[in-house]
C-alpha positions as CSV (number, residue, x, y, z in Angstrom):
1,X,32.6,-30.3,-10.2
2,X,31.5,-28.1,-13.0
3,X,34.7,-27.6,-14.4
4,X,34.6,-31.4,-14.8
5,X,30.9,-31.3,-16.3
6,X,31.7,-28.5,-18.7
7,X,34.7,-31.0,-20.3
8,X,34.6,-31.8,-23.9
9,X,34.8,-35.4,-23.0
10,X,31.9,-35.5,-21.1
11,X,28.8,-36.8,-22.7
12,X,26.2,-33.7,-22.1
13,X,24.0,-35.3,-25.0
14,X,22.8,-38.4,-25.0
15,X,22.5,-40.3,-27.3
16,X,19.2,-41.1,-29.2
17,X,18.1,-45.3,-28.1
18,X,15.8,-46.4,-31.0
19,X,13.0,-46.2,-28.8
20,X,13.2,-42.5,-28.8
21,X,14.0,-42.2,-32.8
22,X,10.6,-44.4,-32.9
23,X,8.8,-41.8,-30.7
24,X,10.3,-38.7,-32.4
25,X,8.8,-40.6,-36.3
26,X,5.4,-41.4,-34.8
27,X,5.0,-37.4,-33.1
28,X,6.1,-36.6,-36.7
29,X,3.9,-38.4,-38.8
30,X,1.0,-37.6,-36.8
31,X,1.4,-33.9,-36.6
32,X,1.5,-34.5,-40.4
33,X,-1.9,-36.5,-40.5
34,X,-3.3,-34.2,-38.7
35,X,-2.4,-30.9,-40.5
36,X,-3.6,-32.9,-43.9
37,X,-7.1,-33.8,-42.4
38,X,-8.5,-30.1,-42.5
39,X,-8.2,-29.4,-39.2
40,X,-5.6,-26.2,-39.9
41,X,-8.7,-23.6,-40.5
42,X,-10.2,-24.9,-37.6
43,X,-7.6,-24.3,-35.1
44,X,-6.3,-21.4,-36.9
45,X,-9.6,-19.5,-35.3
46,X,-9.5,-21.3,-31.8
47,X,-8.9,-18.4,-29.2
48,X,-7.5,-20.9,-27.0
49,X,-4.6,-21.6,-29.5
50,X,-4.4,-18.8,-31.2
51,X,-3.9,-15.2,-29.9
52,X,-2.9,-12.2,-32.0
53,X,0.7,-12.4,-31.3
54,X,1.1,-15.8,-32.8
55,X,-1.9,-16.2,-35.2
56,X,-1.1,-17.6,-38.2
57,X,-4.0,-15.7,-39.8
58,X,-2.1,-12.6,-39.0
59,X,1.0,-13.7,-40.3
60,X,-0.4,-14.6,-43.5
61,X,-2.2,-11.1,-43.8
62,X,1.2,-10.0,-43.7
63,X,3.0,-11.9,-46.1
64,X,-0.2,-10.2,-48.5
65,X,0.5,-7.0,-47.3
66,X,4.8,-7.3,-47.7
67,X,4.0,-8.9,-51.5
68,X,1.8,-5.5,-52.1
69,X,4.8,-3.2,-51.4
70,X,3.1,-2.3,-48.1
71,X,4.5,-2.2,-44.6
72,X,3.0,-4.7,-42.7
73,X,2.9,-2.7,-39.3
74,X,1.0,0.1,-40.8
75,X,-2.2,-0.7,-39.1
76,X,-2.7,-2.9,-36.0
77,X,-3.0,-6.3,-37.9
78,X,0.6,-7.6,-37.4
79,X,2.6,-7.9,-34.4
80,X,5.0,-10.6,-35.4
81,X,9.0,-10.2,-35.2
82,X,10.3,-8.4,-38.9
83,X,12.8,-11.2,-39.1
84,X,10.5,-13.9,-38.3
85,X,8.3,-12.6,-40.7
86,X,10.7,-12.3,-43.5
87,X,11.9,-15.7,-42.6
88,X,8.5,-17.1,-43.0
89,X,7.1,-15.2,-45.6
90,X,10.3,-16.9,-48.0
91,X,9.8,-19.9,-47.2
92,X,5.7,-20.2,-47.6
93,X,6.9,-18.7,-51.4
94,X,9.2,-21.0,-52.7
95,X,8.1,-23.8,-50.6
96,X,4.8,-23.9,-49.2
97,X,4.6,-27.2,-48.2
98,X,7.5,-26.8,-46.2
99,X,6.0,-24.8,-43.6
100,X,4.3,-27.7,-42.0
101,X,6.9,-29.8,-41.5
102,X,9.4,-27.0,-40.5
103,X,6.9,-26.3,-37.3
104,X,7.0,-30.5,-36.7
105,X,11.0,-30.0,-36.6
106,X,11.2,-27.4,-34.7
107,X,8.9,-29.4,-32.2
108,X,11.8,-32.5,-32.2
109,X,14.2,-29.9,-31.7
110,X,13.0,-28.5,-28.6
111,X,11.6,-31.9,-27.2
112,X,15.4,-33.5,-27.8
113,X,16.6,-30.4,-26.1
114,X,14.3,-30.0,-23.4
115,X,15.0,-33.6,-22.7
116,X,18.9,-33.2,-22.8
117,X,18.2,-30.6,-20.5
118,X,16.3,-32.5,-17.5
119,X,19.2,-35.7,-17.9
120,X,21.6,-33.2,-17.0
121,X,19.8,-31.4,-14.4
122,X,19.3,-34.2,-12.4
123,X,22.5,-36.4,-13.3
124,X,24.2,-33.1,-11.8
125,X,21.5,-32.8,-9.3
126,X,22.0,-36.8,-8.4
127,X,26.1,-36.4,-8.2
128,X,25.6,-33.2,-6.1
129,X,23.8,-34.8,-3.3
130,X,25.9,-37.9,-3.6
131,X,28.5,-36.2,-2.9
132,X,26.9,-34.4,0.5
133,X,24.6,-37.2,1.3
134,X,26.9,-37.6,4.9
135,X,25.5,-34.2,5.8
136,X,22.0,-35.7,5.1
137,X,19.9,-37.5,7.7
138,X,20.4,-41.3,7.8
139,X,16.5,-42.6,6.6
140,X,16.4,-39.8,3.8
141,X,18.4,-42.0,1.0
142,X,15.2,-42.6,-1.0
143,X,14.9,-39.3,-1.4
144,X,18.3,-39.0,-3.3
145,X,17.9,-38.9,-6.9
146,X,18.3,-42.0,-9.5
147,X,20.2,-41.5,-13.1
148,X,16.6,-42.5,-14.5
149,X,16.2,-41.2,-18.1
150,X,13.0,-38.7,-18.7
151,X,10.6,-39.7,-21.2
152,X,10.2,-37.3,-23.7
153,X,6.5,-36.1,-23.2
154,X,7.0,-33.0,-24.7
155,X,6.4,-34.6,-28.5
156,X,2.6,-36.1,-27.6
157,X,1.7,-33.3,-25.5
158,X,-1.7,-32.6,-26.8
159,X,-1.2,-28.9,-26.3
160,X,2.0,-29.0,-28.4
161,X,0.3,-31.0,-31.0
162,X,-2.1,-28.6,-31.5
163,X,-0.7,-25.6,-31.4
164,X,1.8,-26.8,-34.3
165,X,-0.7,-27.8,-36.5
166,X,-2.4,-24.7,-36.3
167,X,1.4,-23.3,-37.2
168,X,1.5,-20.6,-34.2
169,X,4.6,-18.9,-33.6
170,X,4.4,-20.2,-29.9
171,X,6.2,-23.3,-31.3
172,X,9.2,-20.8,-32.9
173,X,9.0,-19.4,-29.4
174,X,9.1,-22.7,-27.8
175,X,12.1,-23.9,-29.2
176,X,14.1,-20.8,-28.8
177,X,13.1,-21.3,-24.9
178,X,14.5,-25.0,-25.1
179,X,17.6,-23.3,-26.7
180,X,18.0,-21.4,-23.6
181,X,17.2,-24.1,-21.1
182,X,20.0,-26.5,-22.7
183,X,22.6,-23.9,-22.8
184,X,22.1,-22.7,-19.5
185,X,22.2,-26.1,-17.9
186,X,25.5,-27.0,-20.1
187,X,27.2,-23.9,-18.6
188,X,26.9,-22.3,-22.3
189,X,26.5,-18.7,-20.9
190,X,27.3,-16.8,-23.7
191,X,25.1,-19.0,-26.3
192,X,22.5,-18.6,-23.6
193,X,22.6,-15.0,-23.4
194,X,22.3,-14.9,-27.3
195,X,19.1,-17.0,-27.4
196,X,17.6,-15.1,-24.9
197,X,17.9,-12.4,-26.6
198,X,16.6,-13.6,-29.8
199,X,13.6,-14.6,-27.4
200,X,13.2,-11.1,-26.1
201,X,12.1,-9.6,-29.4
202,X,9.5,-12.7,-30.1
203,X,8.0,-12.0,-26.3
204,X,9.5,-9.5,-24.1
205,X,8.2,-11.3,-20.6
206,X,11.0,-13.7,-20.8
207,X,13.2,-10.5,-19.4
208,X,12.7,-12.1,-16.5
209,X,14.7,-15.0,-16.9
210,X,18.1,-12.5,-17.3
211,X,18.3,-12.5,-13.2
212,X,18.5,-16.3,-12.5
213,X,21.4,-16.3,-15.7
214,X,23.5,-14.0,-14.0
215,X,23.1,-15.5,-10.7
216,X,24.1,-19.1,-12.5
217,X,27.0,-17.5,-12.9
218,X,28.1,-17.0,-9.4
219,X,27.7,-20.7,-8.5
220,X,29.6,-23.0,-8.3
221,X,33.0,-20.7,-7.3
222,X,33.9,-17.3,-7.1
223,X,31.6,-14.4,-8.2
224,X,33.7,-12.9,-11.0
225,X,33.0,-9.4,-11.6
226,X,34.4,-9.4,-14.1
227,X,32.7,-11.8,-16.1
228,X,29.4,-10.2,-15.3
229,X,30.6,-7.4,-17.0
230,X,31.3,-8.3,-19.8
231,X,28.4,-10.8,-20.2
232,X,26.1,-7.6,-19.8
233,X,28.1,-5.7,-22.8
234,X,27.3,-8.7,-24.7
235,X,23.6,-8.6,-24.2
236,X,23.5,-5.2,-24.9
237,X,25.4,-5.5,-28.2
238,X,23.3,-8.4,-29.2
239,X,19.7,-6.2,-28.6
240,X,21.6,-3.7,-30.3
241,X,22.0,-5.9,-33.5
242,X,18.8,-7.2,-33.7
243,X,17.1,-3.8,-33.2
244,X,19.1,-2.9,-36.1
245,X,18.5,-5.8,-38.5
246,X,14.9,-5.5,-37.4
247,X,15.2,-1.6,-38.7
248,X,17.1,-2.2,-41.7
249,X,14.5,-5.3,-43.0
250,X,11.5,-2.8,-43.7
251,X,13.2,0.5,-43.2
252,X,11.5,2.0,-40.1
253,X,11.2,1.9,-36.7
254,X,7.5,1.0,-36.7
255,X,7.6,-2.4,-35.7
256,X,8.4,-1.6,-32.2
257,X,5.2,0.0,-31.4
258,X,3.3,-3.2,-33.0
259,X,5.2,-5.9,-31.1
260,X,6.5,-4.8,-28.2
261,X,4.6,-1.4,-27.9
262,X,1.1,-3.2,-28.2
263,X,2.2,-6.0,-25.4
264,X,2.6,-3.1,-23.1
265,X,-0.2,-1.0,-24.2
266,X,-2.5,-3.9,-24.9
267,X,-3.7,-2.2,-28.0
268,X,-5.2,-5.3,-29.0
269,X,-8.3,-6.5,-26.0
270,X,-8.9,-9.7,-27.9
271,X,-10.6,-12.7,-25.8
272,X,-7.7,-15.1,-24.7
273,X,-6.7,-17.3,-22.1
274,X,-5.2,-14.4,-19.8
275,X,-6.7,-11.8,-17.6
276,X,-5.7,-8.6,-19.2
277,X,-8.5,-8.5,-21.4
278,X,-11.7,-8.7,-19.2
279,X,-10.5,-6.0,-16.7
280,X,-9.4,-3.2,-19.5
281,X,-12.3,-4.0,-21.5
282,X,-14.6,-2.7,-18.3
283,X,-12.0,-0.2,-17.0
284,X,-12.1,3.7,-17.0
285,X,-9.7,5.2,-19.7
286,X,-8.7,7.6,-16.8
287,X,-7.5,4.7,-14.4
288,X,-5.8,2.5,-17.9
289,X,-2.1,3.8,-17.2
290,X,-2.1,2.9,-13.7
291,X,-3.5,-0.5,-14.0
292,X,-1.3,-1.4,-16.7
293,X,2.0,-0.2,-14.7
294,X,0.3,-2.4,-11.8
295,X,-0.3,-5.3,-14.4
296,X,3.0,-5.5,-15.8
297,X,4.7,-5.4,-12.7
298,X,3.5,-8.8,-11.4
299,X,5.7,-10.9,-13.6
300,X,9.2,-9.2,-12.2
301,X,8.2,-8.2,-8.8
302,X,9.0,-11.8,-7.5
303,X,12.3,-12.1,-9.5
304,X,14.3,-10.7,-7.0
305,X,12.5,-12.6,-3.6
306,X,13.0,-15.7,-5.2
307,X,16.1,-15.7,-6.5
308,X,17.3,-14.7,-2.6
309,X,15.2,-17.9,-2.1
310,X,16.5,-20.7,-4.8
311,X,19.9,-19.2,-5.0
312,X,21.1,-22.7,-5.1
313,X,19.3,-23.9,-7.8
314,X,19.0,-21.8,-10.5
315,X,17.5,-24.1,-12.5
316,X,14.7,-24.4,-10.7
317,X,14.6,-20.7,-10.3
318,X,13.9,-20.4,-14.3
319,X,11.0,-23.0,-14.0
320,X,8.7,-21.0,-11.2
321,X,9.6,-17.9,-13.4
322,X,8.6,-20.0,-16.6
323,X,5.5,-20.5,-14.4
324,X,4.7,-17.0,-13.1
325,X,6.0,-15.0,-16.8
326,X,2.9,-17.4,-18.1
327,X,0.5,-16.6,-15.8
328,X,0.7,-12.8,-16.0
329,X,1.5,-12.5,-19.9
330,X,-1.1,-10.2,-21.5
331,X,-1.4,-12.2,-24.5
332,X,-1.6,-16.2,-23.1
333,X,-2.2,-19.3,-25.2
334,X,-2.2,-22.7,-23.7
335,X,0.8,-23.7,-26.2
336,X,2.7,-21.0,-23.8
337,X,2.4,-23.2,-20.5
338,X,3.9,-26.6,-22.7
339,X,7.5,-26.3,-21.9
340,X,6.8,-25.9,-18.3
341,X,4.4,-28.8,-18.2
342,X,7.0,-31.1,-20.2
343,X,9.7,-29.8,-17.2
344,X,7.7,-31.0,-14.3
345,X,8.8,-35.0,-14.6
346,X,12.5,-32.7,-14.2
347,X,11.4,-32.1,-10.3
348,X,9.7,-36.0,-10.0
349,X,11.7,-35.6,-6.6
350,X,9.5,-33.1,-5.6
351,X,7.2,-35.9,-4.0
352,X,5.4,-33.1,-1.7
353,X,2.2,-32.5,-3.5
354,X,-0.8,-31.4,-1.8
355,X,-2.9,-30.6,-5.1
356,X,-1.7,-32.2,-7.5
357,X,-5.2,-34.4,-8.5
358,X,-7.0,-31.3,-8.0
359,X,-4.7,-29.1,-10.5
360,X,-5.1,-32.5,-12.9
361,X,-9.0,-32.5,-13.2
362,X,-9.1,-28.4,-13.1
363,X,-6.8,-28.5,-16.2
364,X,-9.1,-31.2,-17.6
365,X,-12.3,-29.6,-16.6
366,X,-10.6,-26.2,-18.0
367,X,-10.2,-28.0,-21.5
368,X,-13.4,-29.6,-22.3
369,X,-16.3,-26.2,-20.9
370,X,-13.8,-23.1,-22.8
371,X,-15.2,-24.1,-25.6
372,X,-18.5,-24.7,-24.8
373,X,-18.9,-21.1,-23.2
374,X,-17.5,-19.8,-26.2
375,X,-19.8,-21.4,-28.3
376,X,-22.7,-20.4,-25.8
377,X,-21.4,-16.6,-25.7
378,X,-20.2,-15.7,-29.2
379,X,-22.3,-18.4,-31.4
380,X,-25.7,-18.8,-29.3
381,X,-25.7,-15.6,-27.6
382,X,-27.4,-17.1,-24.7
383,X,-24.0,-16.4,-22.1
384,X,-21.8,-13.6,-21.3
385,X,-18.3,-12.8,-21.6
386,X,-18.2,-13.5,-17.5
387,X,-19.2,-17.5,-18.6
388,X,-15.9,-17.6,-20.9
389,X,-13.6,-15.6,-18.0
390,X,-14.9,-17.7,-15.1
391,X,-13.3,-20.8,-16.7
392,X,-10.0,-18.7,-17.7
393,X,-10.1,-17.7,-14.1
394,X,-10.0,-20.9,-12.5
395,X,-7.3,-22.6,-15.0
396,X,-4.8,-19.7,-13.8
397,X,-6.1,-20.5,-10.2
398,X,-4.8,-23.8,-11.6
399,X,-2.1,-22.7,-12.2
400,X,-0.8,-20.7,-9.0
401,X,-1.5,-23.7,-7.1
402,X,1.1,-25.3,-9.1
403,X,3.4,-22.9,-8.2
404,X,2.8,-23.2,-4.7
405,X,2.9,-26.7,-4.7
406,X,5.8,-26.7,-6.4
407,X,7.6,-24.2,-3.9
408,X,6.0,-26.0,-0.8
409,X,7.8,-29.2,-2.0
410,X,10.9,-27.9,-2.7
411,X,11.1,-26.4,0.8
412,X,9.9,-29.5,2.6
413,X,12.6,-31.5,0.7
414,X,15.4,-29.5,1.5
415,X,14.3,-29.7,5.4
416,X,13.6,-33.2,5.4
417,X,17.1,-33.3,3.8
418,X,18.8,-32.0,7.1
419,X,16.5,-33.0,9.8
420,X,14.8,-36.8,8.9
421,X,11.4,-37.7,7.3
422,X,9.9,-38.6,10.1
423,X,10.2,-39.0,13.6
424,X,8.9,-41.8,16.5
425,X,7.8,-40.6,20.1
426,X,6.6,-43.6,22.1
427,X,5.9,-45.8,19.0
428,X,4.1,-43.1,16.9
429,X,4.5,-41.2,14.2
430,X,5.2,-37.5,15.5
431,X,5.1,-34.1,12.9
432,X,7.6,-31.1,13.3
433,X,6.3,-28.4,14.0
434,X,8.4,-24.9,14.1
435,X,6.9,-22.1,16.5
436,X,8.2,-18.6,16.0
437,X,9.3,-17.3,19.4
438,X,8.8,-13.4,18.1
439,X,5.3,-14.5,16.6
440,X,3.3,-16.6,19.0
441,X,0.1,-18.0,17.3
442,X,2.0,-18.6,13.8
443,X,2.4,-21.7,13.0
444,X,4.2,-23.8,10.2
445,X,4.2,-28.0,9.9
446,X,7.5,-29.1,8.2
447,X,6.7,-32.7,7.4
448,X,2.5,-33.0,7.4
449,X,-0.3,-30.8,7.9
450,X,-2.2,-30.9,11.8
451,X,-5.0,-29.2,13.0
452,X,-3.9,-26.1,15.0
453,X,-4.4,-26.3,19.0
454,X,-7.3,-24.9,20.5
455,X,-4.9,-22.7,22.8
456,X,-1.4,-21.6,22.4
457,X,1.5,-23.0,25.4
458,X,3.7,-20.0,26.3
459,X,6.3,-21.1,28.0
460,X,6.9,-18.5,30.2
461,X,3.4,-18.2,32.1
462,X,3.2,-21.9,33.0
463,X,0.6,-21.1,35.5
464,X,-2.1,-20.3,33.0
465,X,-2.1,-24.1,31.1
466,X,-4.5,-26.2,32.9
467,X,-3.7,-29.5,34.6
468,X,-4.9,-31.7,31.6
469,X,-3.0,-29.7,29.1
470,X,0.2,-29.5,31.7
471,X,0.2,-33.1,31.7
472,X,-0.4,-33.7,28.0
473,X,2.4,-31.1,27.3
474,X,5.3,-32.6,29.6
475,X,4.7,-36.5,28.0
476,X,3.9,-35.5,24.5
477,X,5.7,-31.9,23.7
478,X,9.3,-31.1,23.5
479,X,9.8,-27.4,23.8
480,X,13.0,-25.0,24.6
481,X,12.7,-21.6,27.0
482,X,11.5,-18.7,25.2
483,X,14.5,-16.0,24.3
484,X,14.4,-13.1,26.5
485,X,14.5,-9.8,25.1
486,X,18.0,-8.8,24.9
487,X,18.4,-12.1,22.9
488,X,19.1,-11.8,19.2
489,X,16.6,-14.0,17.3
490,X,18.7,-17.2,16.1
491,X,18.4,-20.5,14.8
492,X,18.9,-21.7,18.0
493,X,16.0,-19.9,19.7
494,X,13.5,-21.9,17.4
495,X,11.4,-24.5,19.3
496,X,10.5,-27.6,17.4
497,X,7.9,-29.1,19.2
498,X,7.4,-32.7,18.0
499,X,3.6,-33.5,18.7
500,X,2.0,-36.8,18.8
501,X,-1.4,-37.1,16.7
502,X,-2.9,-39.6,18.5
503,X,-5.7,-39.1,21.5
504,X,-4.6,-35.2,20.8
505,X,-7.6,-33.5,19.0
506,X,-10.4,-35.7,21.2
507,X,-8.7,-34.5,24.5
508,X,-8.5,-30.8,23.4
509,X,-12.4,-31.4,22.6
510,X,-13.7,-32.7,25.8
511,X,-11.2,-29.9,27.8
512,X,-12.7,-27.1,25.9
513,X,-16.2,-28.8,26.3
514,X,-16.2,-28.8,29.9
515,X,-14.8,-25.4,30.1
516,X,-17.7,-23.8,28.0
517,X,-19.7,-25.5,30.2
518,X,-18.5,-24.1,33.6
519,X,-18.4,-20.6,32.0
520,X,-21.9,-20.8,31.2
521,X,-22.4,-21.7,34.5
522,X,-20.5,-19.2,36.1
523,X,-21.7,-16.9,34.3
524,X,-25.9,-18.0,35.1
525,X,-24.6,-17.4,39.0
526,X,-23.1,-14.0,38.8
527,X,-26.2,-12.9,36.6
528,X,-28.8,-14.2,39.1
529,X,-27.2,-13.2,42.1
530,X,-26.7,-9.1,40.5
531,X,-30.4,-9.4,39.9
532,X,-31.4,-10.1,43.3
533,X,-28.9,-7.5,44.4
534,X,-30.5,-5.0,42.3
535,X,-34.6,-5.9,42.4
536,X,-35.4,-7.0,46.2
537,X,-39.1,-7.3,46.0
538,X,-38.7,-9.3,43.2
539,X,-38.6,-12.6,45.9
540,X,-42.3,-11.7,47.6
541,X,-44.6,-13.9,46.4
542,X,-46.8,-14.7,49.2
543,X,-50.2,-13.5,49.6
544,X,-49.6,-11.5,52.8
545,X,-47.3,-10.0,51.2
546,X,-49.3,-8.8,48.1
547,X,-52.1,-8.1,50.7
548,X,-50.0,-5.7,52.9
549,X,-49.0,-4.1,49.3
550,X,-52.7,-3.6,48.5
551,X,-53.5,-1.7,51.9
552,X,-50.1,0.3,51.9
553,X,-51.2,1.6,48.7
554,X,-54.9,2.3,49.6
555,X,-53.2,4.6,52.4
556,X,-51.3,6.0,50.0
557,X,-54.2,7.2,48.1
558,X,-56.0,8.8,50.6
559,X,-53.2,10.7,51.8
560,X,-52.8,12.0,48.4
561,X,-56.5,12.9,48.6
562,X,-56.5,14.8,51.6
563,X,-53.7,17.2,50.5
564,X,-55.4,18.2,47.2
565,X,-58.0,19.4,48.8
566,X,-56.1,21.2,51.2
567,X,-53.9,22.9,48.5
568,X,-57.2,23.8,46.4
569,X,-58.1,26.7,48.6
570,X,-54.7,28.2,49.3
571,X,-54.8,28.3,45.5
572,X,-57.6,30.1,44.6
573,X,-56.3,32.8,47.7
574,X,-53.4,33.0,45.7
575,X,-54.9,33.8,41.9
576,X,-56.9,36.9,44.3
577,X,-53.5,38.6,45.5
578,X,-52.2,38.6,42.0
579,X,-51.9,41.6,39.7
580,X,-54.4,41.6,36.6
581,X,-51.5,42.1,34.0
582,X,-49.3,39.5,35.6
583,X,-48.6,36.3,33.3
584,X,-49.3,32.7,33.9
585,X,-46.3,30.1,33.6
């Protein structure tokens, strides 16, 4: 199968309808309007745009400084790429009003490409499960995927528009991404390998994405050794000629500790959309290291677990990485998370979405108060910096819900794939739900979420399930025998219990109800009858009683009486007999 889609005579790239050349003129002429209106110097200075990695302020500060004779990376101004730069810097000399317009065709570039990319993902994605749909449950076939083309949402992406007319670098950066994404989905390896790294030296986070490449490799066949080999001498040979063309452009090796040295160090704590910033700017200089080791781990640590994980789709693999790589950069923009919001009508079969309103309205709500607490923080000066951070905090809450969305659906598909959407137990609607033999108590629904029982059924000690819920359980759960210890934990030791959700949660209320109640009661008896066990007089109440109390202790007194004085003269005899230098105790 990929042999035959990596043919010359296959049509990998579609081509453009007239509808989509209409689209691609209208997102051009309006990023042109826009840049001519005067809006450039405002978003040049918008944090949430701009960032100092891809400020076009900086970049022009360096184009002054190259046309001085000076290096550019001398202070900590400039952290752009020294080709880039010298790239840029000749063609905003001889032809200045060039540069807008080359950041509007580098946006058509990667929107064609992107959108080349997601046909091809799911056409192959559609003939793949064609092809196993007989290993697929029977009522599951509208969950197959449909040769529907992707609208190209990439070019009115409001993000995207804005970030290229304020002329950021993230659109450069964009573009080489798309490069990647089309060649790795064409089977391109090589061409792939040298975008990526050409996309290394504008942002090193996308390191990250040289795991799911490799494993791309191994699909679909044999895993050639071989071939890994020498696609690894080739990414080293290409780093190895860009650092050197980077060297030989100004002559030094500064520009590594001002791009990819500040990244790591975070030389540079300016506000931005990201969470490096607020932490180092209240941290210890004693605790810095640690927390940036810690820090920059986050984006690879969950390489390797997910690519165990989504072996089988690679592609996918690269989007939750995409996802994660932007969430922990140390130097985010908004324009960073536009590729991977134009991918998500790629996974439109990924109809599981528990949050996917409240991710809509917390991106919205995200986008209209940033700049309001910026203006209350920096021009009013009647907030704090923790007013501007609270609202980067919860857009990156945002965005991990995506992610876990996104996973959570993926999963769900792929077992609703094997085992049926749904299932019918006397006329209703039943959920799957998969109990863990080796982990009583955990729980995990497969189709739809359910309230969790009030008490766990262990199937070994029958005789502690009351009679409602032993009746309940035999007409309304299916369940296996538990695995005994010498047995290896399988597939087959699993119990899926398929529980009705009718009549369920108001019978597990009225049991529990009642037995509260007889507890409590229990519990009143055994109290009252330990109290009479222990205090005895406390049931006299009668008068006689309280009378015969009154004389007892009258005799008492007098007894008492009567043997002081008695004891009073044997006392005074006794102080006679005693010594004059004795001591009293």
């Amino acid at each position: 199968l990929i042999q035959w889609l990596a043919e010359e005579d296959f049509d990998l790239i579609r081509k453009m309808s007239t509808k989509e050349f209409f689209y691609i003129c209208v997102a051009i002429l309006l990023r042109m309007i826009l840049s001519l209106c005067g809006l450039v110097e405002f978003l040049e200075t918008r944090i949430e745009i701009s960032t100092p990695f891809n400020s076009w302020i900086r970049v022009k500060e360096a184009f002054a400084l190259q046309n001085a004779g000076l290096s550019p990376y001398s202070g900590d101004a400039v952290h752009c790429n020294p080709m880039l730069l010298i790239m840029l810097n000749f063609i905003d000399r001889n032809a200045s009003w060039f540069t807008p317009f080359l950041f509007c065709l580098l946006d058509v570039i990667a929107a064609f490409l992107l959108s080349n990319a997601t046909y091809l993902y799911r056409l192959k994605k559609h003939y793949v499960e064609n092809l196993q749909k007989s290993q697929f449950a029977p009522n599951t076939k509208h969950l197959l995927l449909n040769e529907n083309e992707n609208l190209k949402i990439y070019l009115f992406n409001p993000v995207v528009i804005l970030s290229t007319v304020a002329k950021t670098t993230s659109t450069i950066t964009n573009c080489l991404l798309s490069c990647v994404l089309f060649s790795f989905i064409k089977r391109k390896t090589v061409i792939c390998i040298f975008f990526l790294t050409m996309l290394l030296f504008v942002d090193v986070y996308f390191a990250t994405l040289i795991i799911p490449i490799f494993l791309f490799v191994s699909q679909g066949g044999h895993f050639d050794w071989k071939k890994v080999v020498y696609l690894n001498l080739f990414f080293f040979q290409c780093l190895g000629c860009f650092a050197l063309l980077s060297y030989l452009c100004f002559g030094d090796w500064s520009f590594l500790n001002s791009t990819i040295g500040a990244v790591l160090t975070l030389s540079d704590l300016t506000p931005n959309f990201g969470l490096y910033w607020y932490y180092f700017v209240e941290m210890f200089d004693h605790f810095r290291l640690f927390f940036l080791f810690v820090f920059h781990l986050c984006p690879f640590i969950y390489t390797i677990p997910l690519a165990i994980n989504l072996r089988k789709d690679a592609f996918f693999l690269i989007y939750i990485q995409l996802l994660i790589t932007t969430l922990f950069k140390s130097y985010p923009s908004i324009a960073d998370f536009a590729v991977a919001y134009s991918l998500i009508p790629c996974f439109a079969h990924l109809f599981h979405m528990q949050y996917r309103y409240l991710i809509l309205f917390t991106w919205f709500t995200c986008m209209v108060l940033s700049p309001v607490m910026w203006y209350l923080w920096i021009d009013q000066g009647s907030a704090n910096a923790n007013f501007f951070f609270a609202i980067t905090l919860v857009y990156l809450v945002a965005q991990v819900f995506l992610i876990s969305d996104f996973l959570q659906a993926h999963f769900k598909r792929c077992f609703c794939l094997r085992h049926g959407e749904s299932m019918l137990i006397d006329g209703e609607n039943g959920v799957y739900v998969l109990d863990l033999p080796r982990s009583k108590g955990i729980r995990f629904d497969c189709c739809a979420p359910i309230e969790p029982p009030t008490m766990w059924i262990d199937n070994k000690k029958e005789d502690n399930i009351p009679d409602a819920c032993q009746s309940q359980t035999t007409s309304q759960t299916l369940t296996s025998t538990w695995p005994s210890e010498n047995e290896t934990l399988t597939t087959d030791n699993v119990n899926t219990n398929i529980v009705t959700t009718s009549n369920m949660q108001e019978q597990r209320r009225i049991d529990f109800e009642r037995k509260r109640a007889e507890h409590y009661a229990n519990e009143a008896t055994i109290a009252r009858q330990h109290f009479d066990e222990s205090f005895p007089l406390n049931n006299i109440t009668t008068k006689e009683s309280s009378k015969d109390l009154q004389s007892s202790s009258a005799e008492d007194k007098e007894g008492k009486k009567k043997q002081n004085e008695e004891d009073l003269p044997n006392e005074a005899a006794g102080k006679k007999d005693k010594p004059e230098d004795s001591e009293e105790i």
